[in-house]
PLY file of the C-alpha trace (Angstrom):
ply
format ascii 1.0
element vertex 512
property float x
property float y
property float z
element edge 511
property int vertex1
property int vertex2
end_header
0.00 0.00 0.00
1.28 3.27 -0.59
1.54 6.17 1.80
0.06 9.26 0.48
2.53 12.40 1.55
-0.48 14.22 3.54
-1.36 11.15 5.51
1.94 10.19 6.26
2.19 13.71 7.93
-0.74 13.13 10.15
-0.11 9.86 11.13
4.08 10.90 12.37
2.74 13.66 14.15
0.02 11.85 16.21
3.07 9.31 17.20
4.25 12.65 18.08
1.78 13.79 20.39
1.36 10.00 21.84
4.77 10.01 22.62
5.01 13.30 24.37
1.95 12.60 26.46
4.06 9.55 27.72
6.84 11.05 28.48
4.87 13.63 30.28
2.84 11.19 32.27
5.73 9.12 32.78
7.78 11.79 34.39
4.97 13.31 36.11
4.34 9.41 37.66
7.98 8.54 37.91
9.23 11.88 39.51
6.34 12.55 41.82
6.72 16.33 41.04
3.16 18.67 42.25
1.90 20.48 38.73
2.21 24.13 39.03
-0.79 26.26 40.08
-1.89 29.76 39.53
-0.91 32.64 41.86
-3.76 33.65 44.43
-5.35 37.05 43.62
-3.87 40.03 44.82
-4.32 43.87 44.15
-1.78 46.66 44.86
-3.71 50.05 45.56
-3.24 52.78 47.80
-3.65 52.04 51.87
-5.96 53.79 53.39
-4.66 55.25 56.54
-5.69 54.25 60.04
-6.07 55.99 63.52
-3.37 53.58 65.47
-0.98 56.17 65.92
-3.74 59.00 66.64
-4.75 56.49 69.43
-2.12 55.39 70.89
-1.04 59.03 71.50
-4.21 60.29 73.24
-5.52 57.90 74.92
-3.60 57.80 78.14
-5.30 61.48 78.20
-9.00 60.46 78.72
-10.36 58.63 81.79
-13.36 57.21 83.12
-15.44 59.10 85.22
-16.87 57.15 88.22
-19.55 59.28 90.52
-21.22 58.45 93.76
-23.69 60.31 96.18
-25.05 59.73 99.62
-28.22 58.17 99.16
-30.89 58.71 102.17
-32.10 55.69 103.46
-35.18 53.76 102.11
-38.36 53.31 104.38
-38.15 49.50 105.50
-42.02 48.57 105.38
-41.20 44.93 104.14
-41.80 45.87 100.84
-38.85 47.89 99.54
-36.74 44.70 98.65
-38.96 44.04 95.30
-40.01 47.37 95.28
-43.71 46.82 94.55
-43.04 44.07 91.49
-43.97 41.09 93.17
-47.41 41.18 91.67
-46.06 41.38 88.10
-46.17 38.80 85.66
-42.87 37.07 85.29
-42.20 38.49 82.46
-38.07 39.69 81.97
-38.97 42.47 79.35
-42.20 43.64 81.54
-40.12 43.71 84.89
-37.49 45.33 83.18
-39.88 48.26 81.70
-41.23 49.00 85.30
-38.28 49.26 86.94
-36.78 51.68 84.20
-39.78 53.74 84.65
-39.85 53.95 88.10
-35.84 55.20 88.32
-33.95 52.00 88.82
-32.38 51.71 85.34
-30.04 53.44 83.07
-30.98 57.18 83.54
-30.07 60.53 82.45
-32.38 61.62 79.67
-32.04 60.59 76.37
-27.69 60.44 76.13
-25.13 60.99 78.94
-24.38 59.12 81.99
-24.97 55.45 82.80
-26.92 55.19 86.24
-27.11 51.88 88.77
-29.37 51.12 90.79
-28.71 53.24 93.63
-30.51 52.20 96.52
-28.32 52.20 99.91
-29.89 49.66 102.32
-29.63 52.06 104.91
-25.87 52.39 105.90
-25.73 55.86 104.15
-22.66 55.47 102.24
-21.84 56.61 98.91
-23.55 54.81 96.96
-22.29 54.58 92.41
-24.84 57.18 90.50
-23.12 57.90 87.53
-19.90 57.09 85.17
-18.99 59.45 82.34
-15.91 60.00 80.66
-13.59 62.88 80.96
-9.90 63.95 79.39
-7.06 65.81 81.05
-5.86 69.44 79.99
-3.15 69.86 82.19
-0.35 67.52 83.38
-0.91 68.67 87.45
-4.30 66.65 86.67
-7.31 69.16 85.49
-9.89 67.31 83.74
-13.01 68.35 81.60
-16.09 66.49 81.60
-19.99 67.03 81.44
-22.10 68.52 84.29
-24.59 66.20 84.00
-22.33 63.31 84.49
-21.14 65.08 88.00
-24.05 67.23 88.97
-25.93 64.39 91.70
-22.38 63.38 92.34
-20.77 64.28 96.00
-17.56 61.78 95.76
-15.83 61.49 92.18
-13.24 59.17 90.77
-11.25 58.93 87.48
-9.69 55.85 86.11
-6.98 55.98 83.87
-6.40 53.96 80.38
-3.68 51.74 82.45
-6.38 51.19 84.96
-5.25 53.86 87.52
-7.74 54.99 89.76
-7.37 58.49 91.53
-9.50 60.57 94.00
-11.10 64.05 92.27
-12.34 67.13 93.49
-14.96 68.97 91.98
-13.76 72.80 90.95
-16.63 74.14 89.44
-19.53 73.53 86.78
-21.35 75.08 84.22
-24.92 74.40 83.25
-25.83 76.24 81.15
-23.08 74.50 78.75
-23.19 71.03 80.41
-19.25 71.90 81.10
-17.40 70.56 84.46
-14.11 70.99 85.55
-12.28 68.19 88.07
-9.13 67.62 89.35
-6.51 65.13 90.30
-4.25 64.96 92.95
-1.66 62.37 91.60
0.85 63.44 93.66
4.39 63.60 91.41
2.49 62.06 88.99
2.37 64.16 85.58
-0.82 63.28 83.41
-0.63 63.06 79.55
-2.41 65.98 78.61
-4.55 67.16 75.54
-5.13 70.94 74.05
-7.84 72.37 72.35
-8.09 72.87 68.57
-9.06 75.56 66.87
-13.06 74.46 65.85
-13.29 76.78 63.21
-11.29 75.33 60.97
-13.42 72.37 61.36
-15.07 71.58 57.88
-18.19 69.64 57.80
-16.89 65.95 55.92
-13.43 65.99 58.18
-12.62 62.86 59.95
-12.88 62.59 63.58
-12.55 60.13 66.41
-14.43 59.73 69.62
-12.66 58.38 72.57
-15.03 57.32 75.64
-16.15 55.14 78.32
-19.39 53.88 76.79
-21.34 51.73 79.29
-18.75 51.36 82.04
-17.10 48.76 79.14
-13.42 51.24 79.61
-11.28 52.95 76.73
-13.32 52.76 73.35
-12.47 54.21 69.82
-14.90 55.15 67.55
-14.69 57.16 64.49
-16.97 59.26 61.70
-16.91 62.52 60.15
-18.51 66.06 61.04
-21.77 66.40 59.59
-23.41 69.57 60.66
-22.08 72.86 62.30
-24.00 75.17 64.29
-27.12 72.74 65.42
-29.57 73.52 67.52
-31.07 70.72 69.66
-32.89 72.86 72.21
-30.89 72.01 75.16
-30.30 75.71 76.23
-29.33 79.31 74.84
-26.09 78.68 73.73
-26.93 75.82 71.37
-23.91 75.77 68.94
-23.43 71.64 68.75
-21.10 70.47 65.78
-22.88 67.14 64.87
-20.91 64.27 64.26
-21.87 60.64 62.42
-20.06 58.50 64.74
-21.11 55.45 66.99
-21.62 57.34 70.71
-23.42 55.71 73.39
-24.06 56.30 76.79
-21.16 56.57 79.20
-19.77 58.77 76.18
-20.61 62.12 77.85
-17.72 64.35 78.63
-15.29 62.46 76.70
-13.08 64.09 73.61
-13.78 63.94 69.70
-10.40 64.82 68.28
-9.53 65.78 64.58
-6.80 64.18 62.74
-3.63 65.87 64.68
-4.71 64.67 67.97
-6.31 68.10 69.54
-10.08 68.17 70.98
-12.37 69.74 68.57
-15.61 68.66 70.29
-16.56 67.39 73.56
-19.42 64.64 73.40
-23.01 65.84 75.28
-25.57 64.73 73.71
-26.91 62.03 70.80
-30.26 61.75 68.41
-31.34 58.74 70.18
-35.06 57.63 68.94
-34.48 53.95 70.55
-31.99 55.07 73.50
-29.20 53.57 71.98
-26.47 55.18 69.26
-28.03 55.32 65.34
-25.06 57.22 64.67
-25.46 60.86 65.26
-23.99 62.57 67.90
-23.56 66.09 69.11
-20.06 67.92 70.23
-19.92 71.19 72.60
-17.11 73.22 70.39
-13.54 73.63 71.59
-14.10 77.33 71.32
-17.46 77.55 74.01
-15.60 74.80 75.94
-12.22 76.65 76.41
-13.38 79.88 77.49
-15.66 78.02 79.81
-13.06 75.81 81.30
-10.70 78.85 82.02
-13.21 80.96 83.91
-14.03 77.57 85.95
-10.43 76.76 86.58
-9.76 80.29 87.54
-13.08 81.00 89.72
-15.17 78.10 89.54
-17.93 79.64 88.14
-18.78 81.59 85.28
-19.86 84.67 84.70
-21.70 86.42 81.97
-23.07 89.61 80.93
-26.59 89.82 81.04
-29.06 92.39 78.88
-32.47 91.40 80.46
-34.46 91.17 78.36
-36.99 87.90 76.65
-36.78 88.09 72.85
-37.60 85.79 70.10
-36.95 85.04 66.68
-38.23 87.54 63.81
-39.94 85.86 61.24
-40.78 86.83 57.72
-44.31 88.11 58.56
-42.94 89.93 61.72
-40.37 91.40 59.57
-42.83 92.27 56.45
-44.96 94.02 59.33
-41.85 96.14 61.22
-40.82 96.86 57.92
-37.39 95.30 57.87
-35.39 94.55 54.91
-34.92 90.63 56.05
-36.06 88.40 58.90
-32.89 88.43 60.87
-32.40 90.32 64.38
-33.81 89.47 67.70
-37.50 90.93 68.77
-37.66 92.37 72.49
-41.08 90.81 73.85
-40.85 92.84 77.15
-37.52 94.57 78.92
-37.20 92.76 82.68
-37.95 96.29 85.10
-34.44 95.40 87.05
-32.57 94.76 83.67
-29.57 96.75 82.46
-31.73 96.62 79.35
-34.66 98.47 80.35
-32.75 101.03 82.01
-31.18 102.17 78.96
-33.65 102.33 77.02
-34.58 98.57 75.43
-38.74 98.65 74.87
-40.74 95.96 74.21
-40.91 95.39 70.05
-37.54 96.46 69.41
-35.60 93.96 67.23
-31.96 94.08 68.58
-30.01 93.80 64.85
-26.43 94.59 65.67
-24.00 94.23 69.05
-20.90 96.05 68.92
-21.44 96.69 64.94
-21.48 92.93 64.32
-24.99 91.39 62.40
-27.35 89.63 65.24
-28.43 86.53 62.93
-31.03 84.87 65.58
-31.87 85.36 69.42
-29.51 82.40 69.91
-26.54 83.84 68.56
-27.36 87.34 70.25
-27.40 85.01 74.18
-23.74 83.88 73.07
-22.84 87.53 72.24
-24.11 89.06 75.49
-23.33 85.99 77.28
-19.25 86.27 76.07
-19.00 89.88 77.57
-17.62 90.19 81.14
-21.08 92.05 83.43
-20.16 96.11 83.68
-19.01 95.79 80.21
-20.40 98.88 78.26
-22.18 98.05 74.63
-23.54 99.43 72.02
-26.82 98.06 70.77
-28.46 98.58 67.43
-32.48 98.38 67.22
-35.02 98.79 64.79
-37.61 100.85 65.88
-40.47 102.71 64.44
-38.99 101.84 61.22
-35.39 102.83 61.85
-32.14 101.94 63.42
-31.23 103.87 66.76
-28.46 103.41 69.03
-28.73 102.25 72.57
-25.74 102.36 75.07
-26.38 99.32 77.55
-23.90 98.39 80.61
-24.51 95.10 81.18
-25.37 93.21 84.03
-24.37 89.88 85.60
-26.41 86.81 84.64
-28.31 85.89 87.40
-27.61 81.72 88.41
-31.11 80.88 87.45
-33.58 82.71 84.92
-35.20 85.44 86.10
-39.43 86.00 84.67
-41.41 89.33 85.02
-44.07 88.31 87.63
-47.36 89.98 86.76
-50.43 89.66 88.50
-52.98 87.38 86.76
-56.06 89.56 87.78
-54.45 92.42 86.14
-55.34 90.92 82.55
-58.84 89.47 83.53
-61.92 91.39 81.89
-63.59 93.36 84.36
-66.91 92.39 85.51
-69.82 93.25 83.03
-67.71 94.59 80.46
-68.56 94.26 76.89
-67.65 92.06 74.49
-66.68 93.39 71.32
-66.03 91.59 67.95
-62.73 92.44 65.90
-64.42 90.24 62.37
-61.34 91.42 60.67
-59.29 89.30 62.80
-61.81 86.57 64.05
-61.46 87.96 67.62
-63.87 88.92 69.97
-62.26 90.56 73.15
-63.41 92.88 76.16
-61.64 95.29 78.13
-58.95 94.11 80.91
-59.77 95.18 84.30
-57.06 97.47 84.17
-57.83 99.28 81.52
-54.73 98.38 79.83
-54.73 96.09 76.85
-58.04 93.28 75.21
-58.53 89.99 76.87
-59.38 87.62 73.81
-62.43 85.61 74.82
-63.31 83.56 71.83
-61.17 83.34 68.51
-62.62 81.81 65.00
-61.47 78.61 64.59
-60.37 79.33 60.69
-59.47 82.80 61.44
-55.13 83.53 60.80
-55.53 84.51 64.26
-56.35 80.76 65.44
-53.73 79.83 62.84
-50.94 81.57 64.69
-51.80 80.40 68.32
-54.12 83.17 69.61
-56.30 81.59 71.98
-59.03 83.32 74.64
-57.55 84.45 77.66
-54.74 86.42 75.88
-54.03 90.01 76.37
-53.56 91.70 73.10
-51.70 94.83 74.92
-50.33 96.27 71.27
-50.07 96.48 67.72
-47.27 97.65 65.71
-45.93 98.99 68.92
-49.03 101.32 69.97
-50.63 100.48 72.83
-54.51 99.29 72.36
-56.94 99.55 74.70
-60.29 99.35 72.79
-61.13 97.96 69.72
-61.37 101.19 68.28
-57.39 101.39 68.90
-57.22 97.83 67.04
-59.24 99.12 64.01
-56.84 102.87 63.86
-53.96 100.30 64.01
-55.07 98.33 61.12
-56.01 100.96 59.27
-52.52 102.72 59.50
-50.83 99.28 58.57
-53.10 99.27 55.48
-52.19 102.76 54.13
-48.20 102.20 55.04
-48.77 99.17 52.92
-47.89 96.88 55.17
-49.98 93.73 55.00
-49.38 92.47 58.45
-49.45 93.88 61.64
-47.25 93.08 64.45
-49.58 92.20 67.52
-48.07 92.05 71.29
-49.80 89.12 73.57
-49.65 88.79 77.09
-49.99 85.16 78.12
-48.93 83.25 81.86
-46.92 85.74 82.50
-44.83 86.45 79.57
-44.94 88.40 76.24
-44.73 87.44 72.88
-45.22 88.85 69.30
-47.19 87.63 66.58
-47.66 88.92 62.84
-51.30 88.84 61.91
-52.21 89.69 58.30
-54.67 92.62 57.55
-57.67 92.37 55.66
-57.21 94.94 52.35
-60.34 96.56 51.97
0 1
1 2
2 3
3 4
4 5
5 6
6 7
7 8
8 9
9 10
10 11
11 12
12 13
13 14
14 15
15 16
16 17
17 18
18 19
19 20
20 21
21 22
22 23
23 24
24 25
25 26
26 27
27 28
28 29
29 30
30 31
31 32
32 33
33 34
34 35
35 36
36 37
37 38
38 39
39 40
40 41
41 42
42 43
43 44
44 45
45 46
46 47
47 48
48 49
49 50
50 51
51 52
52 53
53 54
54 55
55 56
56 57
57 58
58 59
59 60
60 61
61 62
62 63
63 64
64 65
65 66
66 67
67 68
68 69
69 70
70 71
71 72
72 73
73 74
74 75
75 76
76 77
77 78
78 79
79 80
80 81
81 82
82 83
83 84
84 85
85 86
86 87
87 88
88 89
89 90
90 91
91 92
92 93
93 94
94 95
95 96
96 97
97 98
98 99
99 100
100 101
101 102
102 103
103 104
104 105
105 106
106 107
107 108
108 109
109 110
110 111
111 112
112 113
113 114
114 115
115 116
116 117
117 118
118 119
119 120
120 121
121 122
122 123
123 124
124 125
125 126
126 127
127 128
128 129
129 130
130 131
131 132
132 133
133 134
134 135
135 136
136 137
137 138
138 139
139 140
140 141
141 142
142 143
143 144
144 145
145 146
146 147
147 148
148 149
149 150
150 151
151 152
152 153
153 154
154 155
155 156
156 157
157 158
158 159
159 160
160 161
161 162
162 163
163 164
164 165
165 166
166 167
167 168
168 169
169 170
170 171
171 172
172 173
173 174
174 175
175 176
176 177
177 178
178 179
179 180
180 181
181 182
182 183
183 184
184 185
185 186
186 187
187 188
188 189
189 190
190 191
191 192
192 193
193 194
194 195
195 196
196 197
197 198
198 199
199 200
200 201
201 202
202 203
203 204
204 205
205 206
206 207
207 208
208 209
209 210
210 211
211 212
212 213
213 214
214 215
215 216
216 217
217 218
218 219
219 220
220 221
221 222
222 223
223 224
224 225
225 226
226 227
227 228
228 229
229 230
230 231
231 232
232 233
233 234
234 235
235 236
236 237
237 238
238 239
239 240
240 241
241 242
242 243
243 244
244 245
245 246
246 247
247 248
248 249
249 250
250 251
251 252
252 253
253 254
254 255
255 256
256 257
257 258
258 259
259 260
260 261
261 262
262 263
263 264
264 265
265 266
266 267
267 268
268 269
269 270
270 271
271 272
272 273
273 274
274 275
275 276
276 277
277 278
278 279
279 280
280 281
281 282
282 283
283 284
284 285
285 286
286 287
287 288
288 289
289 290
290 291
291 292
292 293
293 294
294 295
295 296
296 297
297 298
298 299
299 300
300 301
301 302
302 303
303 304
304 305
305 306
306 307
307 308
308 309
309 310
310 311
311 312
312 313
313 314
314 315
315 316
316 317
317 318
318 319
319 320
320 321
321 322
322 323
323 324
324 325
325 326
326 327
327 328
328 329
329 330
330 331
331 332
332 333
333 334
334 335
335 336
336 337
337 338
338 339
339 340
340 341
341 342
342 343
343 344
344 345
345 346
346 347
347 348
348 349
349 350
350 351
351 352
352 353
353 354
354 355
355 356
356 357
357 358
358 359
359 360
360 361
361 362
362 363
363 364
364 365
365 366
366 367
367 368
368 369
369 370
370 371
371 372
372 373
373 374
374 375
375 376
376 377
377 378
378 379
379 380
380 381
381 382
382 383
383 384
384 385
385 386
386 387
387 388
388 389
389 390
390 391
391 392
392 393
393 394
394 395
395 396
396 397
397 398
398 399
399 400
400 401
401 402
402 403
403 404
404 405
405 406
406 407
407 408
408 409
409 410
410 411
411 412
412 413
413 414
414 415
415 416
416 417
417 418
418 419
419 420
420 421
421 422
422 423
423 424
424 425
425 426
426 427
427 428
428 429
429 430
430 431
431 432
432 433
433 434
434 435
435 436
436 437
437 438
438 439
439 440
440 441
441 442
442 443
443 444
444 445
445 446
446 447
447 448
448 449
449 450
450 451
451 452
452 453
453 454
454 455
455 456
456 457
457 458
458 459
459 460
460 461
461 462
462 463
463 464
464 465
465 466
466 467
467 468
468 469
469 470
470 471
471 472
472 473
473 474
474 475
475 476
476 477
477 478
478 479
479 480
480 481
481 482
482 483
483 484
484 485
485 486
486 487
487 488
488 489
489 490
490 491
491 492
492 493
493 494
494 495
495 496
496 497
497 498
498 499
499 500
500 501
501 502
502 503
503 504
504 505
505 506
506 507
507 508
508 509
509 510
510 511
């Protein structure tokens, strides 16, 4: 038979490939070698850097905060041990809600510091109230921390990140900004210290980290970013919180939130807590409020602020349409306190303070910070809008008293006098009478669907002006109006007199 050229080819080259495989097998089975495998996966890209070294550095600097407080004795009437939950179900959760309720859980509102149960037995010792956290300032052993954390407190206690524990004295506190100062007697002991930073550099999206004591648990590290500047969460008049989006629980209060170069921007107080525990948003007291705070405590134990006396509120967009101001910014004087600095030079009810020392008042918040950062005696000048016009008003301010002083009026003073008429204001959906005193309308009945109802007039208010003109008949009311109309205003600014305090509210005007 005869081998065509083409198939010779194919049949050499599959003894080729048979004898290859052979050897291959052969070897493979003869040598016992492993058949080479495939790298594992890896990728080479840029680190992202951690907060190790930031830690390690600052840490020894912030403490644990242990408080106690002599507890008076319990009545023994065989019935404190269970404290009335021996009739409940037994039922863990249900036990646990009742005792929560009635004081015997975790306390303190809805952030700050983590209470025990407190109940002495009747030896009167100290009993363990609270535990915050706290950092050192100074290496001689000055510490900040919260006031609430301290304020039941009448022994206190700081443990150290190496487990430390020293004695503290209180030096002074500060309510009004949740601020406390302690201090350490560690003998020659010299305490790593930490410095405030400068907050207003502070951009919102900067990285932070929170260092705390967060349910008795000791040292913990958490870390987020700034999220908000300047919030206001209601907790008193010099809300200026920065917000953070970090993990802060309770136990947290009074410790540090530091930026990236190891100084304390923020000092934790508070957190947005719908369920109790952290969701991730917390709020800071700012190094700036906290430093000048801490100095006056260290140095007196007490602060001291000037004080204007005076209520005001904020001026809204009707309130300025019907003043006649350019923008809704300022604070509006509802009534001037009789033993106030204010008052006495000059500062009427329906003013709107717009300027302090030439600088812009914003809001009635930022004007308490202003007046509150002056030393008392200190001599301003104040700025109001008045009878559509800026004038100047000298004021020497006072000292702020320790708790918040209220006019005290008379109630009888604003109740209609006996027999009097009622009159109908149908422009406003008001129908008011005469106050005993002749000065000022007692609202009796206001029209559901009237503005008036819409902006919280209710009977038993004294309408005592409008647009700063004292009314005392509804003739005054209609003169008022009618003056409004013609300026071209279409709201008027109406003065109310209710429990003791006054307030303004814009009302619009009907155009005939």
């Amino acid at each position: 038979m005869k081998i065509l050229p083409r198939t010779h080819g194919r049949l050499m080259a599959a003894a080729a490939s048979l004898a290859m495989a052979g050897a291959i097998g052969f070897g493979a089975y003869a040598t016992g070698t492993t058949p080479v495998l495939a790298d594992a996966v890896h990728v080479q890209s840029a680190q992202v850097p951690g907060f190790a070294d930031l830690v390690e550095r600052v840490s020894p600097a912030v403490v644990s905060v242990k408080v106690k407080a002599k507890i008076q004795p319990t009545a023994d009437d065989g019935s404190n041990d269970q404290n009335g939950f021996d009739n409940l179900p037994d039922n863990p959760q249900l036990r646990r809600f009742f005792k929560e309720f009635r004081g015997f859980g975790d306390q303190g509102g809805e952030f700050g510091m983590h209470r025990f149960n407190h109940r002495d037995h009747g030896n009167g010792q100290p009993r363990p109230v609270a535990q915050g956290s706290g950092f050192f300032i100074s290496e001689d052993g000055y510490l900040v921390t919260n006031n609430h954390v301290v304020s039941e407190g009448s022994d206190f206690s700081v443990v150290t990140n190496d487990g430390k524990e020293f004695d503290a004295k209180l030096i002074g506190t500060d309510p009004r900004t949740d601020l406390a100062v302690l201090k350490v007697d560690g003998g020659s002991t010299k305490f790593t210290y930490v410095d405030f930073a400068d907050d207003s550099k502070i951009r919102i999206g900067d990285w932070v980290v929170a260092v705390g004591n967060p349910f008795g648990l000791g040292g913990t590290v958490t870390a987020g970013i700034v999220s908000a500047r300047g919030r206001d969460i209601g907790a008193g008049p010099y809300d200026d919180f920065i917000q953070i989006d970090a993990p802060v629980n309770r136990g947290n209060s009074g410790g540090p939130t530091f930026d990236l170069d190891g100084q304390v921007v923020g000092i934790n107080t508070a957190i947005f807590s719908p369920s109790g525990g952290s969701v991730g948003i917390a709020f800071d007291i700012p190094a700036s409020t906290a430093k000048q705070v801490v100095d006056d405590l260290m140095k007196n134990g007490s602060v001291q602020r000037g004080w204007l006396g005076v209520e005001i509120q904020p001026v809204t967009k009707d309130i300025a349409e019907s003043l006649g101001l350019k923008s809704d910014k300022g604070a509006l004087v509802s009534s001037a306190q009789d033993s106030g600095p204010g008052k006495k030079a000059g500062i009427v009810a329906g003013d709107v303070i717009t300027e302090v020392d030439g600088k812009d008042v914003a809001s009635p918040k930022e004007l308490a910070r202003m007046i509150g950062a002056y030393a008392p005696g200190k001599s301003v000048d104040v700025t109001v809008w008045r009878n559509g016009k800026d004038e100047a008003v000298k004021v020497d301010l006072g000292t702020l008293p320790a708790s918040d002083k209220q006019a005290s009026n008379d109630d009888s003073h604003h109740q209609s006098a006996p027999g009097s008429k009622a009159d109908t204001l149908a422009d406003l959906g008001l129908t008011v009478t005469k106050a005993d005193n002749g000065k000022g309308l007692v609202v009796t009945d206001v029209d559901p669907d009237s503005a008036a109802a819409d902006r919280g007039i209710q009977p038993g208010d004294v309408i005592t002006s409008i647009n700063s003109k004292q009314v005392n008949t509804t003739g005054d009311v209609n003169r008022a109006m009618d003056d409004a109309v013609k300026s071209g205003r279409k709201v008027v600014l109406m003065q109310i007199t209710r429990d003791d305090s006054n307030r303004f509210v814009a009302v619009p005007v009907a155009q005939g």
